[in-house]
C-alpha positions in Angstrom: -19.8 -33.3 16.0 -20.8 -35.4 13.0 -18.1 -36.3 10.0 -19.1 -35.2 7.2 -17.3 -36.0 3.4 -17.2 -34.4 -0.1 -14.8 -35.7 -3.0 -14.8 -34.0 -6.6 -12.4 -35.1 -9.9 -10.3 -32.3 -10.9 -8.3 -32.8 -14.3 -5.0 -31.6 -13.1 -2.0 -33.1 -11.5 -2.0 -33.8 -7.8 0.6 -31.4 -7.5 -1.5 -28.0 -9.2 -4.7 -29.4 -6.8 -2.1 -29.3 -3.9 -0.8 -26.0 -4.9 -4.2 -25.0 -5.3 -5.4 -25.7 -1.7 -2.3 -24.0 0.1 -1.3 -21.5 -1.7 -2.1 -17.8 -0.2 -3.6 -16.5 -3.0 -5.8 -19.2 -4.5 -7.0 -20.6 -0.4 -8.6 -17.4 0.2 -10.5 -17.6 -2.9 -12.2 -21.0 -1.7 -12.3 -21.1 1.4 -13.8 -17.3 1.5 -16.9 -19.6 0.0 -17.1 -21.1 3.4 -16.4 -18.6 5.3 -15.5 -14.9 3.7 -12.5 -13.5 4.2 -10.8 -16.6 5.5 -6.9 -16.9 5.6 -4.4 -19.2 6.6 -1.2 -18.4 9.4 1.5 -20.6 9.8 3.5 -23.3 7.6 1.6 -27.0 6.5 4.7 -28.9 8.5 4.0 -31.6 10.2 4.0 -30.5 14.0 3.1 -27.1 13.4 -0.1 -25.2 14.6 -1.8 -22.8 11.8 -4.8 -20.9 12.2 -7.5 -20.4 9.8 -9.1 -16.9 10.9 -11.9 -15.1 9.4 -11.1 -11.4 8.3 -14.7 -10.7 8.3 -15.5 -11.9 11.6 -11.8 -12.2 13.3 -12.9 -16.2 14.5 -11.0 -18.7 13.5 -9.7 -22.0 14.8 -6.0 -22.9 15.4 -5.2 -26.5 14.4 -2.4 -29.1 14.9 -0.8 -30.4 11.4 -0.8 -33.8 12.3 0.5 -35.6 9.3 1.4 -34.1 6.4 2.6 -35.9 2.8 2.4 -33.1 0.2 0.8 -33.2 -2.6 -1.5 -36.6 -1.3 -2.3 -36.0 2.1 -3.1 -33.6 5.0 -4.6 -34.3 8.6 -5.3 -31.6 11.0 -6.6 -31.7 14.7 -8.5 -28.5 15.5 -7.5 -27.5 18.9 -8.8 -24.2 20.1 -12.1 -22.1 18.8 -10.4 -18.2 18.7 -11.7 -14.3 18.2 -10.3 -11.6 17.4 -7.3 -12.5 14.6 -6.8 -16.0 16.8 -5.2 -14.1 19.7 -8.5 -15.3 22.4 -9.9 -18.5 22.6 -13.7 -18.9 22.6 -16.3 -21.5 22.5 -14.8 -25.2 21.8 -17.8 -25.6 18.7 -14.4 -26.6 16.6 -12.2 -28.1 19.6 -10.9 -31.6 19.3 -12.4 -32.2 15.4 -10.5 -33.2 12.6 -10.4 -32.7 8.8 -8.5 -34.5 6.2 -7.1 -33.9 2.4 -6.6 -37.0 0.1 -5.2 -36.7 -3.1 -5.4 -39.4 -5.4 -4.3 -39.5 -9.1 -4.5 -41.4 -12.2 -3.9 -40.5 -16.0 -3.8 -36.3 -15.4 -7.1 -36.4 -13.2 -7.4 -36.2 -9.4 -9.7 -37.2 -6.9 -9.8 -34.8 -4.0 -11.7 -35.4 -0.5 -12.2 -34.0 2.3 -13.3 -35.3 5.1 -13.9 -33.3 8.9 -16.0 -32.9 11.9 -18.3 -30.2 12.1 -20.8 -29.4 14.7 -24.1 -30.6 14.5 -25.7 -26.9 13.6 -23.3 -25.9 11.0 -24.1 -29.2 9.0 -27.1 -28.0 6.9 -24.9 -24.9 5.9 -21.8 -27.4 5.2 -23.3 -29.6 3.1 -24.8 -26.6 1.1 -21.2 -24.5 0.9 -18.6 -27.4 0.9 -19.6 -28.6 -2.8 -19.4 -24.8 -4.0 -15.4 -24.4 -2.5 -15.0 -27.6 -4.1 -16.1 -26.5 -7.3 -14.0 -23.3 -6.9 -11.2 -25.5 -6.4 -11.5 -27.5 -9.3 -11.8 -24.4 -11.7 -9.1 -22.7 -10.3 -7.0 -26.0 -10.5 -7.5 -26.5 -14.0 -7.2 -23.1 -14.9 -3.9 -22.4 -13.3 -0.6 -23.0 -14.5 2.3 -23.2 -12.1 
């Protein structure tokens, strides 16, 4: 796997960017860019597992919250590669990586990046997607008002 690392400046409060990450209704609507249909199960506490699972496609990967801080930072360790809804494991492409959420703000704008490992095949379509979930991101964060 190779680490790969995107970063975008989103006027809005740390907090709404947050908000706008983990929230149900607004994660499927950028992370679907990356992968349609995707959806989160489980709560962002540290120690918990949650899965990220494709509707579309039913794969997903199930992932240890390794440290949380809300509204500044997130690390998760991707444990297990699943199919169908996260009940079967299945290839380990994902398996052992990591991705991480930094929020950093200063007078009303914040700097989001992410940072994670992704498998040496995927990286062409990652570096094309990633910016594009981003960008959703950004609109929907300075859009929304909580």
């Amino acid at each position: 796997m190779n680490k790969m690392q995107f970063s975008i400046e989103i006027q809005a409060t740390k907090e709404r960017v947050w908000e706008t990450l983990w929230q149900d209704e607004t994660f499927r609507q950028w992370a679907g860019i990356i992968d349609p249909g995707t959806y989160m199960k489980g709560d962002l506490k540290e120690g918990n597992e949650i899965q990220f699972i494709s509707s579309e496609n039913g794969y997903g990967v199930t992932s240890l919250v390794e440290k949380v801080v809300v509204g500044e930072y997130l690390l998760l360790k991707h444990r297990a590669d699943t199919q169908e809804k996260g009940e079967q494991e299945r290839e380990k492409e994902w398996s052992g990586g990591e991705e991480c959420y930094i929020l950093h703000e200063k007078d009303g704008m914040t700097n989001l990046t992410v940072a994670f490992d992704v498998p040496l095949e995927l990286e062409e379509y990652f570096t094309e997607n990633y910016p594009k979930a981003l960008a959703k991101v950004k609109a929907l964060a300075e859009k929304l008002k909580y």
